[in-house]
N, C-alpha and C positions, 0 to 999 in steps of 0.2 A: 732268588736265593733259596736253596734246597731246604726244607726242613730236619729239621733235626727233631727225632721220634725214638723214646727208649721207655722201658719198665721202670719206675721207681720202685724202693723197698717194700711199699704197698701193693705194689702189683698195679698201679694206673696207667695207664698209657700219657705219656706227658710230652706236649711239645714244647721246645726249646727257643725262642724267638732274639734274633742279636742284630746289632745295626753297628757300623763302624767307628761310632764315637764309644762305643763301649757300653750302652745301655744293653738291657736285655729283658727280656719278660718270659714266664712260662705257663702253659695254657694245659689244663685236664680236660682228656677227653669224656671224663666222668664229669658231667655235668656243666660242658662249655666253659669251666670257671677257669678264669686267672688268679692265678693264683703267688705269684709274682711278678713287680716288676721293679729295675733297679735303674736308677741312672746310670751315666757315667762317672762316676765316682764309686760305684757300686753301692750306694745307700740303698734300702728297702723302701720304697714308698707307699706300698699296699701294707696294713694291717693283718696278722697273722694271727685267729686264738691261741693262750697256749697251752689251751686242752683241745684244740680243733680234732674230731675226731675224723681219721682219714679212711675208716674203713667202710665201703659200701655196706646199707645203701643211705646210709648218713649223710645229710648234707653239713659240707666243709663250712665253717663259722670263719668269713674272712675271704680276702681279695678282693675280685671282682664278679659276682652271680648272676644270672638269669631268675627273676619269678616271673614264670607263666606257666597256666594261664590265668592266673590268678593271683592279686597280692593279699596275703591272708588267707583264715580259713571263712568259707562259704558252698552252705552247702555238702554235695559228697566229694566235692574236688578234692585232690591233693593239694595240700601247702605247695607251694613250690614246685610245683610239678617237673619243672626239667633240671632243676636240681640234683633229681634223684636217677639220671637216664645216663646214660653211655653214649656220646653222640658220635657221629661219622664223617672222617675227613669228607668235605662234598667234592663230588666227584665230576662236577660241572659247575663251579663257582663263575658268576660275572667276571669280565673281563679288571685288570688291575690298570690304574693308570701308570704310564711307565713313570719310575724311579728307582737308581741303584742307590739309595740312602736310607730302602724302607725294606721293613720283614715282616709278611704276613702269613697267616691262616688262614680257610675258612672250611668253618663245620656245619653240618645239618643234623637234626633232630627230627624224624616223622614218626607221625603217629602210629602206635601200636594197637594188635586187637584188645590188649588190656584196658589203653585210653579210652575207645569206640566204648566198651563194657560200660564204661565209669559215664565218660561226655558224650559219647555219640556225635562226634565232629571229628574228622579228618582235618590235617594240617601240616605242613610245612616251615619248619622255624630254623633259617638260615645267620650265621653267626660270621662276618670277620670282623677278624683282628689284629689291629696292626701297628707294627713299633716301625718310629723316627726316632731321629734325636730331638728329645725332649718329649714325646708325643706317645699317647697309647689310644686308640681309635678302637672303637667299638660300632661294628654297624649289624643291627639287628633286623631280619627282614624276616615277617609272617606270610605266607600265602595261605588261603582256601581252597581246600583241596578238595573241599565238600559239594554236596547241592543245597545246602541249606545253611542259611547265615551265618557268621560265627562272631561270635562278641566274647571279645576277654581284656582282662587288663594286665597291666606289663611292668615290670623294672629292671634297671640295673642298679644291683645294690654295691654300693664304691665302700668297701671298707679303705678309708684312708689311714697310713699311720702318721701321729702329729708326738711332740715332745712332751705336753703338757693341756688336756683338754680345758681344763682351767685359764689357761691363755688362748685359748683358740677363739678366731673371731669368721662368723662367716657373713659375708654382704652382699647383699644384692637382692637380699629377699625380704628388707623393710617396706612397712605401708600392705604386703600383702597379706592375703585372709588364708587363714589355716584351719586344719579340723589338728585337735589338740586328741590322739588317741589314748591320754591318758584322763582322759575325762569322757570316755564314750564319741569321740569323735563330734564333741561339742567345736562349733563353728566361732573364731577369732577375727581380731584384725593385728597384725603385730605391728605394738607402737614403738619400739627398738629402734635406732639408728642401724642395729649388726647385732645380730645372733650369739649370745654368748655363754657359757655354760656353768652351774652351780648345783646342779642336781639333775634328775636323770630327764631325757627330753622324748619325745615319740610324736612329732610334728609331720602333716602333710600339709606341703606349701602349694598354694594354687594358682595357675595361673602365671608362671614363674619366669622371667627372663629368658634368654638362651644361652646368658653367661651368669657364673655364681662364683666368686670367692673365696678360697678357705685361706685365712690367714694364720700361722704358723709363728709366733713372736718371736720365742727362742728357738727356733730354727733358720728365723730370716725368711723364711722360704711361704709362698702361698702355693697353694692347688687354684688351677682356675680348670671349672667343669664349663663345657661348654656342649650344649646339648640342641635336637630338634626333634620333632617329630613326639615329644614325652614332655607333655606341658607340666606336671606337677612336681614337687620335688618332697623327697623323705629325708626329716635330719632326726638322726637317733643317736642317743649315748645313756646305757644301762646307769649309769654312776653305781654307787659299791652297795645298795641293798639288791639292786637287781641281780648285777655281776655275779655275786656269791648265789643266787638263787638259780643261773643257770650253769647248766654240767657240761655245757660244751664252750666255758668262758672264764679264765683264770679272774680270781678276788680282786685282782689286782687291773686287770687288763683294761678296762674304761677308760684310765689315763690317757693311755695310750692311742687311743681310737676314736676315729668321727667317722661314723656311717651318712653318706650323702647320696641319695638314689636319684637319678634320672628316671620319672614314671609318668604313665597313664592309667589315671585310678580313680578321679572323682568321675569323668566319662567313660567309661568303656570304650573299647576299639572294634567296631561294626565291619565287620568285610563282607559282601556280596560273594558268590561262587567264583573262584578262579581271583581273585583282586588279591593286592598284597599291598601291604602297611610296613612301610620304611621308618627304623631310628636311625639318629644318629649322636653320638659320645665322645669327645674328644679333653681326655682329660692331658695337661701340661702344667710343668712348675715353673716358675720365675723367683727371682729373689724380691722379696719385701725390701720396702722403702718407708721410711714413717717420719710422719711431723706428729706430736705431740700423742704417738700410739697410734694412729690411725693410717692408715693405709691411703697412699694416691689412689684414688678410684680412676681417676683418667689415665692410668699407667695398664691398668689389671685389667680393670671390667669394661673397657670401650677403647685402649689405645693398641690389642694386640689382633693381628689377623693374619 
């Protein structure tokens, strides 16, 4: 399926991604970010700030992001480093498995003389992505491009958009141990049946499933993430003292949003010269089912493949 490639009013290079059932999703090449994706009914299912600011070399609050090579700040690194870059259709992408029911991309981000200045690592960070019906696949692939080791750590930040974060329920990450980043990154055990929210949260979950839950009440609707290769998982929601403190995030907008990251962050990621480190992201909705509020877990979290 051809891509579709045009200038938005911003001036970004934006790709268009659409699949026959009427889904569609659309990808910037400023910063690998998705930055929409809709079903077939044309709902929004990504999260959008709505002060996102869209002008380089700002990174976009919302969708779907890349941090690397780092999450956080440490050191002289950039926050977010490929957030902030322009990346390039790849022009030798892996082979795709065939199917006429699926639309993809794939982008590369290489290092520049300005990274070498700052990290002094050469690298390679390769990006597809790709819409089914029902399906948005994200596969992240680093290579070493160097002669000397390279260690970094990774996310995909899922801004999800939900009706009511107050009803949002997410499951799959009870009984595991968290660093709580609003306490210094003091170390937990969550004794919760499901993840529920009352105030603002900034959670690293360790050690995490390969499938997680977001349940949607008044929408009917769950998010099931389903991830490899990015053992920890980040659940964040500002609620409204934070929200109002930041400039790139309406007063309001918390509601509306669950940030769920697929990451590698309590371990770092070790590559030898020439080795490359595969993710992989497969996020899909189904309609919720409930006895007494609660979600069938043998439906969601073990019954779909």
């Amino acid at each position: 399926m051809p891509l579709n490639i045009f200038q938005d009013t911003d001036g970004l290079p934006r790709i268009i991604l659409t699949e026959r059932n009427g889904s569609s999703a659309q990808v910037l090449q400023y910063g690998g970010q998705v930055v929409s994706w809709k079903n077939e009914r044309k709902e929004e299912l990504l999260f959008m700030s709505s002060k996102a600011n869209w002008k380089q070399p700002k990174a976009i609050k919302g969708g779907i992001s890349i941090c690397f090579p780092q999450f956080g700040n440490v050191g002289s690194l950039e926050q977010y480093g490929s957030k902030n870059r322009l990346w390039s259709l790849d022009p030798d992408p892996s082979p795709l498995p065939p199917s006429e029911n699926q639309s993809s991309v794939d982008l590369i981000l290489k290092s520049t003389y300005e990274d070498l200045k700052t990290w002094q690592r050469s690298f390679e960070l390769r990006l597809r992505i790709t819409l089914s019906a029902g399906k948005l696949i994200l596969i992240p692939r680093i290579r070493n491009t160097d002669n000397k080791p390279l260690s970094f750590t990774f996310a995909l930040c899922n801004y999800l958009s939900v009706s009511d974060i107050s009803e949002v329920r997410v499951e799959g990450l009870e009984t595991l141990d968290y660093f709580d980043n609003l306490m210094n990154r003091t170390r937990f055990t969550e004794q919760a049946d499901a993840i529920t929210f009352d105030g603002e949260m900034n959670r690293i979950y360790l050690h995490t499933p390969t499938k997680i839950a977001i349940i949607d009440h008044e929408k009917k609707r769950t998010f099931v993430l389903r991830k490899n290769g990015m053992p920890d998982a980040v659940v964040w929601n500002p609620w409204d003292k934070k929200a109002k403190a930041l400039s790139d995030l309406g007063d309001e907008d918390y509601k509306t949003m669950i940030c769920l990251d697929s990451a590698a962050i309590e371990t770092p990621i070790i590559l030898k010269p020439c080795e490359e480190w595969r993710g992989h992201q497969e996020l899909s909705t189904v309609s919720s089912s409930y006895c007494s509020g609660q979600l069938d877990p043998c439906k969601v979290l073990y019954g779909f493949h």
